[in-house]
Steps between C-alpha positions, in 0.01 A plus 500: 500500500660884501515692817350815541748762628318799752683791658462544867566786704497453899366874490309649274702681235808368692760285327350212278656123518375261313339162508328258332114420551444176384102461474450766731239724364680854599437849414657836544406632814471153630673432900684127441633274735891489468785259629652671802866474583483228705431125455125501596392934499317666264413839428306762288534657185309776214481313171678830309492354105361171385600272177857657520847335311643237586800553728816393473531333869320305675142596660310424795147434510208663531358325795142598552292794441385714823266770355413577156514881419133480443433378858740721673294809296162354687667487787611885463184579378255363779446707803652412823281359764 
């Protein structure tokens, strides 16, 4: 089975890295779960460009999705209570 490559900003617009997705159903716009620096953290990222080359070095994974772009529009959308 082939990887899928994504870019990944941890800002929008701000410098892409990239990973791979495995089955991971991303999108543009999408926020992803990330391997933090250490051992056992995690954080955040903006799923920048999907279905991208194949890099030359290794990748980390993907490791969950967070939001989908659609849900974070709803969320923008709907009025605050």
């Amino acid at each position: 089975m082939s990887r899928r490559f994504v870019t990944v900003s941890f800002w929008r617009g701000g410098r892409a890295y990239t990973y791979h997705a495995g089955d991971e159903p991303v999108a543009v716009g999408d926020v992803v779960k990330l391997p933090g620096r250490q051992a056992e953290g995690w954080t955040s990222g903006i799923v920048e460009a999907v279905d991208v080359p194949e890099p030359t070095f290794e990748t980390r994974p993907v490791l969950g999705i967070i939001e989908t772009a659609a849900e974070r529009a709803a969320r923008k959308e709907s009025p605050q209570e």
